[in-house]
Backbone as a ProteinNet text record, in pm:
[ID]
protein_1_A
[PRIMARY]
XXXXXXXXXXXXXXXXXXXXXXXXXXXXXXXXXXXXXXXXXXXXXXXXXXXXXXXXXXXXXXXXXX
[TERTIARY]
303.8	185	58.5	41	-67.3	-75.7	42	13.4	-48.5	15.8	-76.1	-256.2	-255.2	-384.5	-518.3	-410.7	-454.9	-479.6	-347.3	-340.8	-470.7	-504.3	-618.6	-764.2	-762.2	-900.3	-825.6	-717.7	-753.3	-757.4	-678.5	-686.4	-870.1	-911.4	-1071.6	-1102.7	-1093.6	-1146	-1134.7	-981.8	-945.2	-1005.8	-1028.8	-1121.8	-1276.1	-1344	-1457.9	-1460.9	-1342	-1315.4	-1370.7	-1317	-1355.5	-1231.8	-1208.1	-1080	-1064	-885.9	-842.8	-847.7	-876.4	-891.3	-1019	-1100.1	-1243.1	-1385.3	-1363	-1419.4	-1515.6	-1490.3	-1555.6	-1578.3	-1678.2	-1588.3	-1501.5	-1451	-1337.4	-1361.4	-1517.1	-1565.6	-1654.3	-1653.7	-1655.9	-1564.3	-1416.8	-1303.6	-1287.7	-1184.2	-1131.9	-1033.6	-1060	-982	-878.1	-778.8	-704.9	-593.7	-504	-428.7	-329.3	-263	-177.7	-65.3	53.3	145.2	88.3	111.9	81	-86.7	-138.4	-301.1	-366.4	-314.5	-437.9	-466.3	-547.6	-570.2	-588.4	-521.7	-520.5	-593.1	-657.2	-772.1	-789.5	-769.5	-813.5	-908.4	-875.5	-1006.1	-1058.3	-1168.2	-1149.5	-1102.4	-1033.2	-981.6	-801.9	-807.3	-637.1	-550.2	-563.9	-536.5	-559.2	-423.3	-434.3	-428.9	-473.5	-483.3	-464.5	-433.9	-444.5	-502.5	-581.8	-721.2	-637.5	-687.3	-604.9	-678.1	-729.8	-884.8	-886.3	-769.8	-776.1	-873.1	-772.9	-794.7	-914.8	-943.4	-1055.5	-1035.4	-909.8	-858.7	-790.9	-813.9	-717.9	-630.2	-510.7	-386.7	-335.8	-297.4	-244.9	-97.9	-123.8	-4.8	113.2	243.1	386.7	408.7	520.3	565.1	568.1	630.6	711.1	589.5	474.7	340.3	273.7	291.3	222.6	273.1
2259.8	2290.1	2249.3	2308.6	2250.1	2070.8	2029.1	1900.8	1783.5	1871.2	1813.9	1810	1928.4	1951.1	1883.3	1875.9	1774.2	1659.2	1577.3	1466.6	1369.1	1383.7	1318	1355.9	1445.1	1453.9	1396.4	1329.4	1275.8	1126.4	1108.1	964.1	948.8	993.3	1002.3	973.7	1077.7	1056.7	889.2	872.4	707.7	632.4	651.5	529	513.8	643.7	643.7	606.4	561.7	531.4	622.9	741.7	890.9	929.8	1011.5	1077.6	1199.4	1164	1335.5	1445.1	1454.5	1555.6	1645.8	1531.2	1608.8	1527.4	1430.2	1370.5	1271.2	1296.2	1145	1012.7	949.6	782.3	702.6	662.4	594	458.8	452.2	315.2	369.7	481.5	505	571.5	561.1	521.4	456.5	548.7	375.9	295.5	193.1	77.9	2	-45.9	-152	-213.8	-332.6	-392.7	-325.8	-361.8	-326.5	-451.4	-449.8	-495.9	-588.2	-709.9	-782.2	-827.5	-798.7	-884.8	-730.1	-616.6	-489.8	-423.5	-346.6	-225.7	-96.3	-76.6	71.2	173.2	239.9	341.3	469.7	541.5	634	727	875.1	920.6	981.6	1056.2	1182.3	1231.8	1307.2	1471.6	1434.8	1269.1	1282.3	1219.4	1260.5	1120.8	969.6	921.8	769.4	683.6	604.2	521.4	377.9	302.6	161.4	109.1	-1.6	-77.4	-204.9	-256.9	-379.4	-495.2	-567.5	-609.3	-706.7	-685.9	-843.6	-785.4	-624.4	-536.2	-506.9	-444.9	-373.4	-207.8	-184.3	-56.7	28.3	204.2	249.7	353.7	350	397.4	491.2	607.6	659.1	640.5	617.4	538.3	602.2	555.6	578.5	599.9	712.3	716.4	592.3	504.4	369	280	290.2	220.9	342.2	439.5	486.1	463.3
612.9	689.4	613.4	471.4	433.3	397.2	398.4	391.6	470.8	601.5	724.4	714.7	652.6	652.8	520.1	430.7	294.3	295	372.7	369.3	456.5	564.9	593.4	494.6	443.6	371.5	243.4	150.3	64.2	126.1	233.3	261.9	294.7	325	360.5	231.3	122.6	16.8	-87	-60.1	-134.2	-41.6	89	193.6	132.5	81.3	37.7	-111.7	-175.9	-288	-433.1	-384.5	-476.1	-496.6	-608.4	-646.1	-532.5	-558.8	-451.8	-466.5	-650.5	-707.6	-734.7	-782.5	-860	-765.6	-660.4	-597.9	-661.9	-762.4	-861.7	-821	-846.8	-798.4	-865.6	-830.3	-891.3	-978.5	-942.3	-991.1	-1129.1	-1210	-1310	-1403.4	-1338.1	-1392.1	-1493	-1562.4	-1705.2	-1637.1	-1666	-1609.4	-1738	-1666.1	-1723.8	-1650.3	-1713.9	-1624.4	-1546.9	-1465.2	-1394.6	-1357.6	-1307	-1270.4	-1170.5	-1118.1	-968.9	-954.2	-1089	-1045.2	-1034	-965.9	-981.8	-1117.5	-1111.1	-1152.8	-1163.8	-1320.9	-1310.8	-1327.3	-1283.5	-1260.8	-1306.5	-1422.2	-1481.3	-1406.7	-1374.8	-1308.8	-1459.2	-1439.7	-1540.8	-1583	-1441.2	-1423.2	-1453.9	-1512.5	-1519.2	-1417	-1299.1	-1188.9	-1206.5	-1220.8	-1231.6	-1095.2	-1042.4	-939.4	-937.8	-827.3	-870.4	-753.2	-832.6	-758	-673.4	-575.2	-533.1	-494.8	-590.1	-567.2	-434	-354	-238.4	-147.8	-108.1	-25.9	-35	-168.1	-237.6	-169.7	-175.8	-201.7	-305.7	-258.6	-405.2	-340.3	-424.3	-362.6	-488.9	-498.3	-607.8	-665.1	-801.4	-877.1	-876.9	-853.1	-837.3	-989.8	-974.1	-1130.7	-1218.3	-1173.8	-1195.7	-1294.7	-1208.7	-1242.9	-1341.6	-1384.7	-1491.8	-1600.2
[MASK]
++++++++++++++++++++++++++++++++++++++++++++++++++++++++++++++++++

């Protein structure tokens, strides 16, 4: 139940390109490489993300990719 209810406000939040967590932007993130041409996105608060520069979207990182 609450996921229903989470899930569109973080997808809102990665559309506005802010963390899901601490609402930061993501564009004062630490950055570094990533797998496939993106990047990986450091928030602050500890949430890692990855950048996809074609798109110019951010998607939160799979175990696999941390």
């Amino acid at each position: 139940m609450f996921k229903n209810i989470i899930a569109p406000i973080q997808a809102w939040l990665l559309s506005q390109g802010r963390c899901v967590g601490c609402g930061r932007p993501l564009s004062k993130g630490k950055r570094g490489k990533a797998k496939g041409g993106k990047i990986k996105v450091v928030c602050q608060c500890g949430r890692i993300y990855i950048y996809d520069p074609k798109k110019k979207t951010y998607r939160r990182a799979l175990f696999e990719e941390v």
